[in-house]
C-alpha positions as CSV (number, residue, x, y, z in Angstrom):
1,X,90.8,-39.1,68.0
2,X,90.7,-36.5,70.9
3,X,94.2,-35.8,70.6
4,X,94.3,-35.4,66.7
5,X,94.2,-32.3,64.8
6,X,90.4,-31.8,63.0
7,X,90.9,-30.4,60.1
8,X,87.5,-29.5,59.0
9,X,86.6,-29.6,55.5
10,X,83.8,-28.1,53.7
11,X,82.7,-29.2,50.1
12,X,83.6,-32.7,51.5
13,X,82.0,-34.6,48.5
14,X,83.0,-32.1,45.7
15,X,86.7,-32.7,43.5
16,X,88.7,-30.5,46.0
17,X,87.7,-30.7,49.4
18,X,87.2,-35.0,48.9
19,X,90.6,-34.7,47.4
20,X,91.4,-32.9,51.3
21,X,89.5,-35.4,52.8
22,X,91.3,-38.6,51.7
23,X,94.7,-37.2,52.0
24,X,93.8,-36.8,55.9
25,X,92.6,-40.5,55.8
26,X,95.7,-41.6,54.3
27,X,98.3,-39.9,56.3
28,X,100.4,-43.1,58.3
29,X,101.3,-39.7,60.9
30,X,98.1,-39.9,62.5
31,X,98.7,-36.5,63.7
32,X,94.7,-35.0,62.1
33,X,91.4,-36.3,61.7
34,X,89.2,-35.1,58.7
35,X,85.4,-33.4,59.8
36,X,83.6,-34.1,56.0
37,X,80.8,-31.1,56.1
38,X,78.2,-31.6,53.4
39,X,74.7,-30.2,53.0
40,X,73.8,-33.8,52.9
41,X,75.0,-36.5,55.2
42,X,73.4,-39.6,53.7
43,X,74.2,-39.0,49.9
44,X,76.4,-42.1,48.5
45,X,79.6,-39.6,48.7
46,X,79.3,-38.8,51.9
47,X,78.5,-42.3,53.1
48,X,81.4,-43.2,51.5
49,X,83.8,-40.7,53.2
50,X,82.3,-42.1,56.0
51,X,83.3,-45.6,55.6
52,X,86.6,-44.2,55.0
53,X,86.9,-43.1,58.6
54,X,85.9,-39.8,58.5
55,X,83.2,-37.7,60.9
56,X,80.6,-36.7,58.4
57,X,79.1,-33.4,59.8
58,X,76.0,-31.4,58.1
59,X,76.0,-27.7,57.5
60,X,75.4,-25.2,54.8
61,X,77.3,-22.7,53.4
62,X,73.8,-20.4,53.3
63,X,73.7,-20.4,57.0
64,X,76.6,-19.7,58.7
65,X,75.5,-21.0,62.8
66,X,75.6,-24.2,61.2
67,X,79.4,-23.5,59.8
68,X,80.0,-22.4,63.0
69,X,78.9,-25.2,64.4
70,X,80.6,-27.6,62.2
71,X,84.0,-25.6,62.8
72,X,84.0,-25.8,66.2
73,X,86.9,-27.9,67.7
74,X,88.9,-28.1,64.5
75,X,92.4,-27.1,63.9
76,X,91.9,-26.0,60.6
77,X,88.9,-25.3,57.7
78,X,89.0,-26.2,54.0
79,X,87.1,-23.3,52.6
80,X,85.7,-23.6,48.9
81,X,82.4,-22.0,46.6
82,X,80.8,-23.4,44.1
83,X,79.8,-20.7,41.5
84,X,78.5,-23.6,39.1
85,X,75.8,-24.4,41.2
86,X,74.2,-20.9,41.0
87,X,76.5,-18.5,39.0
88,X,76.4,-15.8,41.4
89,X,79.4,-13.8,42.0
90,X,77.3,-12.1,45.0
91,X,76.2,-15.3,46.3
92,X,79.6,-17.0,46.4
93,X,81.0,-13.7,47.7
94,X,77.8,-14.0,50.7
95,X,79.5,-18.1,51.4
96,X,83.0,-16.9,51.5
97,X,81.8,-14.3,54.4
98,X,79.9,-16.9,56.0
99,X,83.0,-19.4,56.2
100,X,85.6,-16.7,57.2
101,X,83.2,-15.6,60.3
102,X,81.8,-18.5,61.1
103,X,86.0,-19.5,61.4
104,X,86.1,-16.8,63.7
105,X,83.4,-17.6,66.0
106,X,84.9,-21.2,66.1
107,X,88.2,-19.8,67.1
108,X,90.1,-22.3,64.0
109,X,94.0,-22.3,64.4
110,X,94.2,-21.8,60.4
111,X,91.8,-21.3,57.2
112,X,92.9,-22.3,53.7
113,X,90.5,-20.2,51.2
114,X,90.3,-21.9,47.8
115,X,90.7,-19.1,45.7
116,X,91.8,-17.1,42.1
117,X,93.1,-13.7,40.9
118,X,90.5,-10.7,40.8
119,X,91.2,-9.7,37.3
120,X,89.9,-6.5,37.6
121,X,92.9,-5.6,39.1
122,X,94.6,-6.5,35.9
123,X,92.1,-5.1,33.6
124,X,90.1,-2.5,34.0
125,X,86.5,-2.1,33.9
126,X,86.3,0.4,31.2
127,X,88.9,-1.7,29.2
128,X,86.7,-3.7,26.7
129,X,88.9,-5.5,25.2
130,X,88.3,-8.0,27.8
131,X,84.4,-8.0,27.9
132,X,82.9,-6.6,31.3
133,X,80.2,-9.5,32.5
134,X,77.2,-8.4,34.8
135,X,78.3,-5.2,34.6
136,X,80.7,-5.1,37.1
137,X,83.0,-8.4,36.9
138,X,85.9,-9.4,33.9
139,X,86.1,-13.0,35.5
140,X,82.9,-13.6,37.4
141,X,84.1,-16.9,38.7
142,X,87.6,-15.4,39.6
143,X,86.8,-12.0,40.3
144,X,84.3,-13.1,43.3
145,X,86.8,-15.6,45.4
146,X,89.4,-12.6,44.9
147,X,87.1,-10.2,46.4
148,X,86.6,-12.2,49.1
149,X,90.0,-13.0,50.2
150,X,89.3,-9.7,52.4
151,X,86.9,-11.6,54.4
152,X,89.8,-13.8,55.3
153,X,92.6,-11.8,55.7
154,X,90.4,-9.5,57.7
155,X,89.2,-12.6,59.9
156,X,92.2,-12.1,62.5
157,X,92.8,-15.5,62.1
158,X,95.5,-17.3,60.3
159,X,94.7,-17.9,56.7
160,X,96.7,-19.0,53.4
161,X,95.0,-18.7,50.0
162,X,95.2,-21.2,47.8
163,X,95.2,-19.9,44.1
164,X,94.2,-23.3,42.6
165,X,94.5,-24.2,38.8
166,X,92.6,-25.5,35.9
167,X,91.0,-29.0,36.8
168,X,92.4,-31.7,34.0
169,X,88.9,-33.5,35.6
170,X,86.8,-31.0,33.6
171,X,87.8,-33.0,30.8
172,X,85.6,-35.4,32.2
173,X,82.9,-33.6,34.5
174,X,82.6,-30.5,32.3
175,X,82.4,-31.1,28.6
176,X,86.0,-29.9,27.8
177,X,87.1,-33.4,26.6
178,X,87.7,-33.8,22.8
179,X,84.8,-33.7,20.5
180,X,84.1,-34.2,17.0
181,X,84.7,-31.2,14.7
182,X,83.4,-29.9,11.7
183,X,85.9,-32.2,10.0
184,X,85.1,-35.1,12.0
185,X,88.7,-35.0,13.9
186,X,88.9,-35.3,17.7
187,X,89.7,-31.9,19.1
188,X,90.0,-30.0,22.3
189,X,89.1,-26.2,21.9
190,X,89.9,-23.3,23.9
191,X,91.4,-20.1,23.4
192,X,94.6,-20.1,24.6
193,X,96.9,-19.9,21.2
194,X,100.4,-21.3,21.8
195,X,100.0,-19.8,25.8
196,X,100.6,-22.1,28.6
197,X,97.9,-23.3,30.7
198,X,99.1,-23.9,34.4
199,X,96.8,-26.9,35.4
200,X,96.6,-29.9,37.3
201,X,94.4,-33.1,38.6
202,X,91.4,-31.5,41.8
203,X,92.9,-34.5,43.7
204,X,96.4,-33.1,44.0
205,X,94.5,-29.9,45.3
206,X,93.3,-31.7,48.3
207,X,96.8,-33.1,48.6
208,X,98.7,-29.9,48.3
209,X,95.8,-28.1,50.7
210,X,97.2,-31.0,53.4
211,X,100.5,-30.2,52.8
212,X,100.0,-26.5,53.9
213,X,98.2,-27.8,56.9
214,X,101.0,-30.1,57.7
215,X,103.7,-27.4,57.5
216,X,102.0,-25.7,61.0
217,X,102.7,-21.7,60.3
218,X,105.1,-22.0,56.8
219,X,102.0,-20.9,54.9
220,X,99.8,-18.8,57.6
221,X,99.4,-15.2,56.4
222,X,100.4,-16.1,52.6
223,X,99.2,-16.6,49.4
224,X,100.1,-19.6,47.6
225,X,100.1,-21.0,44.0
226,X,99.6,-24.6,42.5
227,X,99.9,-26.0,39.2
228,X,100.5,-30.0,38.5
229,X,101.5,-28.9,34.7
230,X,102.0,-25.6,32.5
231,X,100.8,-27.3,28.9
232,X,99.8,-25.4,25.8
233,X,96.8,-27.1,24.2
234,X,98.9,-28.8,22.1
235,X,100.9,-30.6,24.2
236,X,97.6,-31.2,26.3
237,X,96.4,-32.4,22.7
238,X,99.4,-34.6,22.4
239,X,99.1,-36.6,25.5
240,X,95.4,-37.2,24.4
241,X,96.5,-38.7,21.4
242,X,98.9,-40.8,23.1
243,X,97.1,-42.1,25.2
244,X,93.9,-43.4,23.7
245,X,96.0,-44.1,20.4
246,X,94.3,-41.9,18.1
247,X,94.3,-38.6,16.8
248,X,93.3,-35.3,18.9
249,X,93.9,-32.1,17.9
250,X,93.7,-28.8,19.1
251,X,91.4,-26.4,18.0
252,X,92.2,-22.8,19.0
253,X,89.5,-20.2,18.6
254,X,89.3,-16.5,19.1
255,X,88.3,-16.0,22.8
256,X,85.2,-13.9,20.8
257,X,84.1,-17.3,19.6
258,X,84.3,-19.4,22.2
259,X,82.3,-16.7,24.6
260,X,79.6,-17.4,21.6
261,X,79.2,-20.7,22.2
262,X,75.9,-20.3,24.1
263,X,76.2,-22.7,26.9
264,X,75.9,-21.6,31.1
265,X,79.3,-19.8,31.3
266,X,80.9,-19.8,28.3
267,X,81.5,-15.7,28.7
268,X,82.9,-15.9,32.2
269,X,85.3,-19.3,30.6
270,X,86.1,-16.9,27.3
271,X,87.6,-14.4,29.3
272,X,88.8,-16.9,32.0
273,X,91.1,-17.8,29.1
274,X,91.9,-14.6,27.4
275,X,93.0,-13.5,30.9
276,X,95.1,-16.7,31.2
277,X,97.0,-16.1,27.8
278,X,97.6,-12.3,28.3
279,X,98.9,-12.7,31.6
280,X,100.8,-16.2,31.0
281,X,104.1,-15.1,32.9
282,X,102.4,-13.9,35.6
283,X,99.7,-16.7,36.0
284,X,102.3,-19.9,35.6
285,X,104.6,-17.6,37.2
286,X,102.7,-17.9,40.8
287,X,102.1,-21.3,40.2
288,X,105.1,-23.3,40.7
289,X,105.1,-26.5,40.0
290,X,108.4,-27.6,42.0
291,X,107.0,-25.6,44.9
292,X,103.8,-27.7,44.7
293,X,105.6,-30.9,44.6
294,X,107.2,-29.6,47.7
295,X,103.4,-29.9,49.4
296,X,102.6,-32.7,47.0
297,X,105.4,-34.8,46.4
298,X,102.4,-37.6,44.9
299,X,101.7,-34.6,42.4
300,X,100.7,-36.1,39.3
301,X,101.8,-34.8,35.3
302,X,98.6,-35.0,32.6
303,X,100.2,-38.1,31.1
304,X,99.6,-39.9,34.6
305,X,96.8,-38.4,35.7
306,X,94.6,-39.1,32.1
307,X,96.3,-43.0,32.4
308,X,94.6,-43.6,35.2
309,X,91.3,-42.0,34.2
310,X,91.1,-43.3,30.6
311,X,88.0,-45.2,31.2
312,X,86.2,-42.1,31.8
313,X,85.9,-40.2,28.8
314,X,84.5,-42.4,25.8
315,X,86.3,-41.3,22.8
């Protein structure tokens, strides 16, 4: 264990960073060791990352001595937010600082940053046909993590952000997966028209966050792009249909209805996808999928990835 590389991971028990977590675990190289950090060391996930072989560690992403005591010795940090929790761009932008300096202070050899585009620098504030949110975002959820790549690349340390893509898991986790319509027809909505959606299982993002680690300096200094797919809803549609063996269709709505469907969110995911399908070349673009495969060669298609986690959607 001394001689091992720590790659230290925080958001251990979340989709990414346990996705980070096991790929460590199951490297035959032997050549790094995963530090799980949680807020909670004895919930069931952590236990079992545990069990697993990995050094479960507790710290906070609110207080950064304890991120810089949980940093200390590694090789490498796994740095992700969690906007969901609280939907506070200036909160996850207060986390991100906290990570990059407490990465600093621990003196890590590199820092992945799990980020997305700041779309204000594709749209303008004053430009309304993208809605400004909270008066001074476009994409809360994206804008914040862009803003704070600074923190990063100002850390003086070496850093790659990781522009991640849509999770096929929130399907599962976040209510995306096909509902009845007014019809009564299975359908997925979201309003992306016939416009490609790079995306791809939160597994493989752990995997392909490992593979940028394993590549010593390739990545250091860079910005990086992952996709496991680039599907239009249809063809996401399609494989839903194939797979359970009945119909789902796809239901695309304005981006002006779907930010008026009232639940926590649904503005910042309205333009989320309005920014997606207006800036499709650019956004699959940056997101490679052979390049990925290249850090993920495991890296899964939808048709695999929903195979093997039919069981958990019930439609």
């Amino acid at each position: 264990m001394e001689n091992k590389k720590i790659i230290a991971v925080v958001g251990a028990t979340g989709a990414q960073g346990g996705g980070l977590v096991r790929a460590i675990l199951n490297d035959t190289s032997g050549e790094f060791s995963a530090r799980a950090i949680t807020r909670n060391a004895n919930s069931d996930k952590a236990k079992a990352l545990s069990a697993l072989g990995a050094e479960v560690v507790e710290a906070d992403v609110e207080n950064k001595e304890s991120l810089a005591k949980a940093f200390n010795g590694a090789y490498g940090a796994y740095c992700v937010t969690f906007f969901w929790e609280h939907f506070s761009p200036e909160k996850e932008m207060a986390h991100a600082k906290n990570m990059a300096e407490a990465a600093t202070e621990a003196g890590v050899k590199h820092v992945i940053w799990s980020t997305l585009e700041d779309t204000r620098k594709f749209v303008s504030l004053d430009d309304d046909h993208l809605p400004t949110l909270m008066e001074k975002y476009k994409v809360p959820h994206f804008d914040a993590k862009g803003e704070s790549n600074a923190f990063f690349v100002n850390s003086g340390i070496p850093y790659t952000l990781l522009h991640t893509s849509f999770y096929w898991d929130n399907f599962i986790y976040f209510g995306m997966g096909p509902q009845k319509d007014q019809e009564g027809n299975l359908a997925i909505t979201f309003p992306m028209a016939d416009k490609k959606l790079p995306s791809m299982s939160a597994e493989d993002i752990g995997k392909s966050a490992f593979g940028i680690f394993k590549a010593g300096d390739q990545y250091k200094n860079q910005s990086i792009g992952i996709s496991g797919e680039h599907l239009t809803g249809q063809q996401m549609a399609d494989t839903f249909s194939k797979v359970y063996g009945k119909e789902v269709k796809y239901n695309d709505v304005p981006a002006e209805v779907f930010r008026s469907f009232g639940f926590p969110g649904a503005e910042d995911l309205g333009n989320m996808f309005q920014f997606k399908a207006e800036f499709e070349d650019y956004f699959c673009g940056f997101r490679d999928v052979e390049k990925t495969k290249t850090l993920n060669p495991e890296l899964l298609t939808f048709h695999n990835w929903l195979s093997q986690n039919k069981d958990k959607l019930d439609i």
